[in-house]
C-alpha positions as CSV (number, residue, x, y, z in Angstrom):
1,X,-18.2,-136.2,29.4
2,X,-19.3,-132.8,28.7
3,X,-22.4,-132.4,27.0
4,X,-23.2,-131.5,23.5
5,X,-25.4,-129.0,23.9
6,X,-23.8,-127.6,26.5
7,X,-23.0,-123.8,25.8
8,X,-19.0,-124.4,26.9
9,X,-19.4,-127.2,24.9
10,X,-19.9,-125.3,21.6
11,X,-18.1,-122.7,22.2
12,X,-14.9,-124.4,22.8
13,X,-15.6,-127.0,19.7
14,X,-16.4,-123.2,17.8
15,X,-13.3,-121.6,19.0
16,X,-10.9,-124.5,18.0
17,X,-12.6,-124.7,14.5
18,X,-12.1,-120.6,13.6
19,X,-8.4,-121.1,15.2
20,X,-7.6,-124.5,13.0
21,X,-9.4,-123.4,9.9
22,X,-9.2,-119.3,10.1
23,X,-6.2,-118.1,12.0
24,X,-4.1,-120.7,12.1
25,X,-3.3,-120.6,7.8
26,X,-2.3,-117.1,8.7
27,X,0.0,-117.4,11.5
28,X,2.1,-120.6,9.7
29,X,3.4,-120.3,6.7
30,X,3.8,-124.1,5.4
31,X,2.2,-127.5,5.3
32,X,3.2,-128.5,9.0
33,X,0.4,-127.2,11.1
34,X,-0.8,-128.2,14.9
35,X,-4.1,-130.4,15.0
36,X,-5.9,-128.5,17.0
37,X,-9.1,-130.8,16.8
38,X,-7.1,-133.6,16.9
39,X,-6.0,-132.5,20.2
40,X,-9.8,-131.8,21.6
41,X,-10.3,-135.7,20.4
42,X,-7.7,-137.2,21.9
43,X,-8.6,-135.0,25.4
44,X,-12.4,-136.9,25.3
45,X,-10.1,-140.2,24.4
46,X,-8.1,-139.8,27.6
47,X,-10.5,-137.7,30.0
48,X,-14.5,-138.4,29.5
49,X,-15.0,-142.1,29.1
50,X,-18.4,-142.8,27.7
51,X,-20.2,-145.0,25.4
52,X,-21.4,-142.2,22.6
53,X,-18.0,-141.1,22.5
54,X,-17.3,-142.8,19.1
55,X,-20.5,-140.5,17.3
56,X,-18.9,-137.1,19.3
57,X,-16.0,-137.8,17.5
58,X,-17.7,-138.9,14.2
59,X,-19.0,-135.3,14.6
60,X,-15.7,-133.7,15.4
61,X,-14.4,-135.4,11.9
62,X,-17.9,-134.3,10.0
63,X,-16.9,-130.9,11.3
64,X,-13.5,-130.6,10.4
65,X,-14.1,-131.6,6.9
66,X,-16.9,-129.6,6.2
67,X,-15.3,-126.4,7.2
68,X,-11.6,-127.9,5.1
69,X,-11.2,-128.0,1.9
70,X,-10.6,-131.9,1.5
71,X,-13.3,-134.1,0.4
72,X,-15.6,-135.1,3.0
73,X,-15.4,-138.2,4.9
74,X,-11.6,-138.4,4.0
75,X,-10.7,-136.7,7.2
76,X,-13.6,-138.2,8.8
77,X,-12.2,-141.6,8.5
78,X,-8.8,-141.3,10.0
79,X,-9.8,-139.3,13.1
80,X,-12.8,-142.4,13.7
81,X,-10.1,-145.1,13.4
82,X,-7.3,-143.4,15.2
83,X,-9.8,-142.6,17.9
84,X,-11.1,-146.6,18.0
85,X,-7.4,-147.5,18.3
86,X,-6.4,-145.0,20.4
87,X,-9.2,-146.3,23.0
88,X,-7.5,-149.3,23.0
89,X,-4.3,-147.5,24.1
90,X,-6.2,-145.9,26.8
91,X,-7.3,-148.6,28.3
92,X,-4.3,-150.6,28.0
93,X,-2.0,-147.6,29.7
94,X,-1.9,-145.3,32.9
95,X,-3.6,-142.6,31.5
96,X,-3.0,-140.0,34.1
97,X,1.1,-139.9,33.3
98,X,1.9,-137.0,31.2
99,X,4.3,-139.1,28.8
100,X,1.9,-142.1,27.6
101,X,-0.7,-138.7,27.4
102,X,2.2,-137.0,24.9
103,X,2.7,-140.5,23.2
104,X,-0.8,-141.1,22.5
105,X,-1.5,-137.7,21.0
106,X,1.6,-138.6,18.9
107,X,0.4,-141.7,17.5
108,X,-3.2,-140.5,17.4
109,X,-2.3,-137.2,15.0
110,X,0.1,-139.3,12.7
111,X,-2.0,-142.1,12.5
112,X,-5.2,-139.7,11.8
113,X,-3.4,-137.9,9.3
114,X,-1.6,-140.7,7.4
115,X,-5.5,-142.2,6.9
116,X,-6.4,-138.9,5.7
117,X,-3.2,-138.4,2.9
118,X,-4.2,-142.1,2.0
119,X,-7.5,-141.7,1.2
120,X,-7.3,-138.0,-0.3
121,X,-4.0,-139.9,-2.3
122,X,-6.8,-142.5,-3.7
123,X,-9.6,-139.9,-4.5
124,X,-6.8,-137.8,-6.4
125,X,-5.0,-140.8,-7.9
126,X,-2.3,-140.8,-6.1
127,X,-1.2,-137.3,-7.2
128,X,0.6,-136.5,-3.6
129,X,4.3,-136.8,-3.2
130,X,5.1,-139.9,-0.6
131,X,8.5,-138.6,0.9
132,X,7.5,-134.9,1.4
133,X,4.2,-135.8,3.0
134,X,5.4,-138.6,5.4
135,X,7.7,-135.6,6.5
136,X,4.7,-133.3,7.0
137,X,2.7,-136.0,8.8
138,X,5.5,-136.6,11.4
139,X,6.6,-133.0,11.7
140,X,2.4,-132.2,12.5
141,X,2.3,-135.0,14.8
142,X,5.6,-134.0,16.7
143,X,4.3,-130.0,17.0
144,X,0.8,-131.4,18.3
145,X,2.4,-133.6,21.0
146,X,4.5,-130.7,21.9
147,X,1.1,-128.7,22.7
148,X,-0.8,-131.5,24.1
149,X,-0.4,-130.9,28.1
150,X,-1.0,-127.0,28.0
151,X,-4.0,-127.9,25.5
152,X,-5.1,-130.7,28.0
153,X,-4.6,-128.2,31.2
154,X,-7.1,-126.0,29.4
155,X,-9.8,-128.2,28.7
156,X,-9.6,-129.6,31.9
157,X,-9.9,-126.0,33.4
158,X,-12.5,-125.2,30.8
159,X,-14.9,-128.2,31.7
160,X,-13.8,-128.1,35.4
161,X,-13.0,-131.9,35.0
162,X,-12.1,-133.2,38.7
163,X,-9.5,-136.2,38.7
164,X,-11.4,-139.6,39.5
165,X,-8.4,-141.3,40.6
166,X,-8.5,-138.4,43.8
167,X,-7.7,-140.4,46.5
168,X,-10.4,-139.6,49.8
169,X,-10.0,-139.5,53.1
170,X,-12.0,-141.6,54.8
171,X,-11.8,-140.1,58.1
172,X,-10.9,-136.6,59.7
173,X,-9.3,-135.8,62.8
């Protein structure tokens, strides 16, 4: 699990927030956008198991609404339980095969977002369109899972992760 006060660390989480919250509004026009930080919590999901990994993404979430415009906690909430249930998955599933990893961030960003439109929905009094927003939420999920292997080579390359299932040889010739 890489560490959080490891400079790559915050570099990487800093780099994803600027390119979710600053650059991305200006290169998509439209309410459909790629998760970006969604992606980086689904890669500790599938890749760094660890017990504190619930808080690191508790911190993700903190994060994420602090530098949105939503209220805080609202986004907060949907990446914690998406990530709790996605752990599940991960366990439950080969997580080294590139479809289930595609499938999870699927279910991961849709579920995470549809938490988020609820509770935002409730704190606004339900003053969000239903039909137009279920559309969003499945068109964001889609684009993420599109990006999710090149997003997961990279991390993987960033925090030089090596593959624990490596098979060893136990002796040379």
């Amino acid at each position: 699990m890489p560490r959080i006060l490891s400079i790559k660390f915050i570099i990487y989480l800093l780099f994803l927030i600027i390119f979710q919250m600053g650059v991305m509004p200006y290169l998509v026009k439209g309410p459909v956008h790629i998760a970006w930080l969604h992606l980086f919590v689904v890669y500790l999901v599938f890749f760094h198991r660890a017990s504190g990994l619930l808080g690191l993404v508790l911190l993700v979430g903190f994060i994420r609404d602090a530098a949105g415009s939503l209220p805080l906690g609202a986004g907060t909430l949907g990446i914690f339980i998406a990530a709790w249930l996605l752990d599940f998955y991960v366990k439950k599933t080969y997580r080294d095969f590139w479809l289930l990893q595609v499938i999870g961030v699927f279910l991961f960003v849709f579920l995470a977002l549809w938490i988020e439109w609820i509770v935002v929905a409730w704190i606004f009094s339900g003053h969000y369109g239903m039909s137009d927003s279920f559309f969003v939420l499945l068109l964001s999920a889609l684009g993420s899972s599109v990006f999710a292997l090149p997003f997961f080579w990279f991390a993987k390359w960033w925090f030089q992760v090596n593959d624990v299932n490596k098979q060893y040889e136990l002796f040379k010739k």
